[in-house]
C-alpha positions, -999 to +999 in steps of 0.1 A: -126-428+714-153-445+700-174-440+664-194-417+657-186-395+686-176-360+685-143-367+697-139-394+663-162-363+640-133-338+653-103-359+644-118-368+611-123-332+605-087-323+616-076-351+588-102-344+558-084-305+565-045-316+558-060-337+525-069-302+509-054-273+494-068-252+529-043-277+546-037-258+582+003-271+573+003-256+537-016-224+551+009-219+581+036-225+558+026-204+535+026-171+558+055-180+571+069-174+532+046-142+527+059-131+560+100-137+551+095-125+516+079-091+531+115-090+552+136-097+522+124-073+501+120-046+532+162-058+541+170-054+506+162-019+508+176-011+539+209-022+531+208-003+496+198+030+514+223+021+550+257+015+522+245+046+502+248+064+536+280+049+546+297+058+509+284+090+520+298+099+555+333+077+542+330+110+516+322+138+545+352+122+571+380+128+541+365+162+530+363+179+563+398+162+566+414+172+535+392+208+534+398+217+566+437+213+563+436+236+533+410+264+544+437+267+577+467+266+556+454+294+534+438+312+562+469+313+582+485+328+554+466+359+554+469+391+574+440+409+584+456+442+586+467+439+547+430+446+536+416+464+571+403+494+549+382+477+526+370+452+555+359+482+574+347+505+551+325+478+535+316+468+577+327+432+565+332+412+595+366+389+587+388+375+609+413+349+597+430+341+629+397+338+646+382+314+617+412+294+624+410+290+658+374+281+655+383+254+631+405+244+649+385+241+678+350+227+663+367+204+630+381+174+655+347+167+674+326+173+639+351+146+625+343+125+653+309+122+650+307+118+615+329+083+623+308+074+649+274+080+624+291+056+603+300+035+625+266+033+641+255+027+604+276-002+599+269-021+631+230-014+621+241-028+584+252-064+601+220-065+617+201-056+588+219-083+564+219-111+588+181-107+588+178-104+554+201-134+550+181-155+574+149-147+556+168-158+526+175-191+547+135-194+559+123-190+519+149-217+511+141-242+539+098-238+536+103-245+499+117-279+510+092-284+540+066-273+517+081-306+496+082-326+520+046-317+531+031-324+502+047-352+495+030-363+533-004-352+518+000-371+491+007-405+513-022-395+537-047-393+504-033-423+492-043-441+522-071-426+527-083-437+490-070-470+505-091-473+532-121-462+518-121-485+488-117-509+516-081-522+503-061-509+530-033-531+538-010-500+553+012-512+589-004-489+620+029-478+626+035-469+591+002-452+596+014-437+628+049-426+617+035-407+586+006-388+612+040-381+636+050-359+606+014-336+611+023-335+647-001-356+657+002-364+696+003-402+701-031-405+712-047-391+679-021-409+660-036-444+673-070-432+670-063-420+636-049-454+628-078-474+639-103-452+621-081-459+586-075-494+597-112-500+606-132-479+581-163-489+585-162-481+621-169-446+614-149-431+583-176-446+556-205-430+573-186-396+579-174-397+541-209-408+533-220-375+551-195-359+535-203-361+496-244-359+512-238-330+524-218-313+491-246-325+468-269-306+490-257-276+500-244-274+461-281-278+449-293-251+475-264-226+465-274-236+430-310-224+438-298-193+456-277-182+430-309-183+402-326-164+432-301-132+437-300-131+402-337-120+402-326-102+429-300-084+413-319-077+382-353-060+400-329-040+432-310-008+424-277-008+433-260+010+466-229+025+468-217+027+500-192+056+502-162+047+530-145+068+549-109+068+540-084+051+566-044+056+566-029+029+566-011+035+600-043+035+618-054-003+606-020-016+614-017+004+648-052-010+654-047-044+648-010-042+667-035-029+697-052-064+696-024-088+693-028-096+656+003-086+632-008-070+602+023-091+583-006-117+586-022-105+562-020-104+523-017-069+508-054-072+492-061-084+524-050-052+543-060-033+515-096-045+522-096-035+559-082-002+553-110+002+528-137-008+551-120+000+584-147+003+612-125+000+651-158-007+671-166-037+648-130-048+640-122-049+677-157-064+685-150-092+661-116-100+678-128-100+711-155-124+702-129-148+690-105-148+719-138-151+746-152-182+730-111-195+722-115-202+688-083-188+680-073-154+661-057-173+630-094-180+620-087-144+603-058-152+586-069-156+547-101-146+557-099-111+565-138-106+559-142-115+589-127-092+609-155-067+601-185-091+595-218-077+610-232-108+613-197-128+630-210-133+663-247-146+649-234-173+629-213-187+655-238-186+677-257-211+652-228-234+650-222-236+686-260-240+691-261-271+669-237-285+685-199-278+673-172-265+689-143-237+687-118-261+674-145-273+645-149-236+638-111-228+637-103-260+615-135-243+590-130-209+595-145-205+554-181-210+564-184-178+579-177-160+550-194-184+528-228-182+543-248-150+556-269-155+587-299-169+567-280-187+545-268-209+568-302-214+588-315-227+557-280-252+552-289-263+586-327-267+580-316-284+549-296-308+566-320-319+587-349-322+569-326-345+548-325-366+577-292-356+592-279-346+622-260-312+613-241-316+647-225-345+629-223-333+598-186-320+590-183-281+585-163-287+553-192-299+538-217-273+549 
């Protein structure tokens, strides 16, 4: 790699992304939580309802047992022809010896399959607590990766701070051990290392481009905010009146195109159930797996998913000049900008004299 190329611009994008809150590591780890949470609690109540139905059946084996015993003994003890005028004038149809032989013949196989229902219920009862417990295990373990992780972002700021203050006096293989933790392949980790080590190779200028670009695009969303208020105040408002979608259809839907709706926070779902549209929805996905940007770009940013204007801004982004993995790594400037909106971030950019293919996302 060289500065100032792409390749340098992507990498430093990848490592200005794991010095933030929207860290891909913290994000990632994160679901993982939601996602083992959402099994502990749905475990949890599996295995109250699965013991409440094996105290149950344990109650149905020793009653038919203990009932059945009695209702032959008693049965056995009675002889029909002692009350045949009553049975028959009153056309009641009672047979003792018959009744017996019935129970007899039907109480043994009923028996057995109330022990095999419970013991069905108990071999689904391991299974159930051994995923509970290892969901248990995963909340335990990402609380102590999520530690250890930001204890890593922590080091990386530092030396980033280092580097750019022009004091860095960090070992490249400290460096490169520390970027080994991000999973950094070896390549990226000596590039990485070089740009840190040799700042004013390209980090000053990118960083310079950086805070450029924040001041900007702050002063223009500054200006744009003043405008829709004017907006606001002179527009009626429209309510748009959405159908109403089960909640079975989104996640069926979403199943259908290979994204788990566990991905998803419940205001998240709860916004695509309100706004379902299929047509868009799997439009949207479609997009994102032909131009291989990835389909975590909707995870925390379920907007997207049924954005009108989706394709249309990435369009503009790859037009300029940036590509899928720049996108990916910045999936929060779709939803930050409309389609004009960022046309005039763009045109801002360059009439400020900068190259917006250069400019990071994060900053747009």
């Amino acid at each position: 790699m060289k500065a100032s190329t792409p390749e340098v611009n992507a990498l430093l994008d990848k490592l200005y992304n794991l010095r933030g809150e929207d860290s891909v590591v913290l994000v990632a780890m994160d679901r993982e939580k939601e996602k083992a949470e959402q099994t502990k609690t749905r475990t949890t109540k599996e295995k109250k309802d699965l013991q409440e139905k094996i105290e149950e059946l344990e109650k149905q084996h020793d009653e038919l047992d203990l009932q059945g015993e009695k209702l032959v003994e008693v049965l056995s003890m009675i002889n029909r022809e002692d009350y045949a005028t009553v049975l028959d004038r009153l056309h009641i149809d009672f047979d003792p010896q018959s009744i017996v032989n019935k129970i007899n013949r039907t109480l043994p196989n009923t028996i057995d399959s109330v022990v095999l229902e419970t013991k069905k219920a108990n071999e689904q009862l391991v299974k159930v607590e051994e995923e509970m417990n290892s969901a248990i295990t995963t909340i335990d373990e990402l609380g102590i990766r999520r530690d250890a992780a930001l204890a890593n972002q922590e080091k990386l700021n530092e030396y980033f701070e280092l580097a750019l203050s022009s004091k860095i006096n960090i070992t490249r293989d400290s460096i490169t051990a520390l970027l080994e933790q991000f999973n950094f392949n070896e390549e990226e980790q000596r590039e990485a290392a070089k740009i840190l080590m040799f700042p004013e190779d390209a980090l000053f200028s990118y960083n310079e481009k950086l805070q450029n670009s924040s001041r900007n695009i702050r002063n223009t969303n500054i200006s744009k905010e003043e405008d829709s208020v004017k907006i606001v105040e002179e527009e009626p408002v429209r309510v748009e009146v959405k159908e109403e979608n089960t909640k079975d259809e989104v996640i069926k839907c979403l199943a259908d195109n290979g994204i788990n709706y566990l991905d998803f926070s419940g205001e998240e779902l709860d916004y695509i159930i309100d706004n379902f549209n299929r047509n868009k929805l799997e439009y949207n996905i479609n997009l994102i797996k032909e131009l291989n940007v990835g389909l975590d770009i909707f995870v925390n940013h379920a907007f997207l998913l049924l954005d009108e204007k989706l394709e249309d801004k990435i369009r503009v982004l790859l037009e300029i000049g940036k590509e899928p993995v720049d996108i990916y790594l910045n999936p929060s400037i779709l939803e930050k900008y409309n389609i004009s909106e960022l046309n005039e971030a763009i045109n801002k950019l360059k009439s400020n004299g900068m190259d917006p293919k250069n400019v990071p996302l994060m900053a747009y």
